[in-house]
C-alpha positions in Angstrom: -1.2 16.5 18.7 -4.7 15.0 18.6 -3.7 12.0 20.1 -1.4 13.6 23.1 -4.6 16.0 23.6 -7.2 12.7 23.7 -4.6 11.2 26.1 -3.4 8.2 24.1 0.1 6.8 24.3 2.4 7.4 21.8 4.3 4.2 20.9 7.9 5.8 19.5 11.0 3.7 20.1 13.9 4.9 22.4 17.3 5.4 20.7 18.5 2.0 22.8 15.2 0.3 20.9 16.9 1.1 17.6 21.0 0.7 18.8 19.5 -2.9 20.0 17.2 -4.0 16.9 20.3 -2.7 15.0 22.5 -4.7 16.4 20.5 -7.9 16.2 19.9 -7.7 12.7 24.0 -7.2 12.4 24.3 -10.6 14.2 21.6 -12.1 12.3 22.5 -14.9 9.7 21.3 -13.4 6.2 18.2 -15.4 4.5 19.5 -17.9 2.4 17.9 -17.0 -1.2 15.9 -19.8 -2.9 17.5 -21.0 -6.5 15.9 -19.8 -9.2 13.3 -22.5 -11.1 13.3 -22.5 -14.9 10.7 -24.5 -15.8 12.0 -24.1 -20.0 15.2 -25.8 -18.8 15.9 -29.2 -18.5 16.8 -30.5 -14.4 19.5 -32.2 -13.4 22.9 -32.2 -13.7 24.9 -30.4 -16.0 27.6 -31.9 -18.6 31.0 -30.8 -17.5 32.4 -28.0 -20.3 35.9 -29.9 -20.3 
């Protein structure tokens, strides 16, 4: 209320805002995830269990 009263804008987003940011991050690759590091095991590759 104080801010409508001191004239300022209020900065809400319009349901198309939201349908639209919605559907972007739908159509949005997902972030690849970085492997975990353990430094306490050794690197490279592993023997083959066979």
């Amino acid at each position: 209320m104080r801010r409508l009263i001191a004239g300022e804008i209020l900065d809400k987003p319009t349901v198309a805002d939201l349908i639209a940011a919605e559907t972007q991050r739908r159509n949005d690759p997902p972030p690849m995830a970085r492997p975990i590091e353990r430094p306490d095991e050794p690197g490279g590759a592993l023997p083959s269990p066979a």
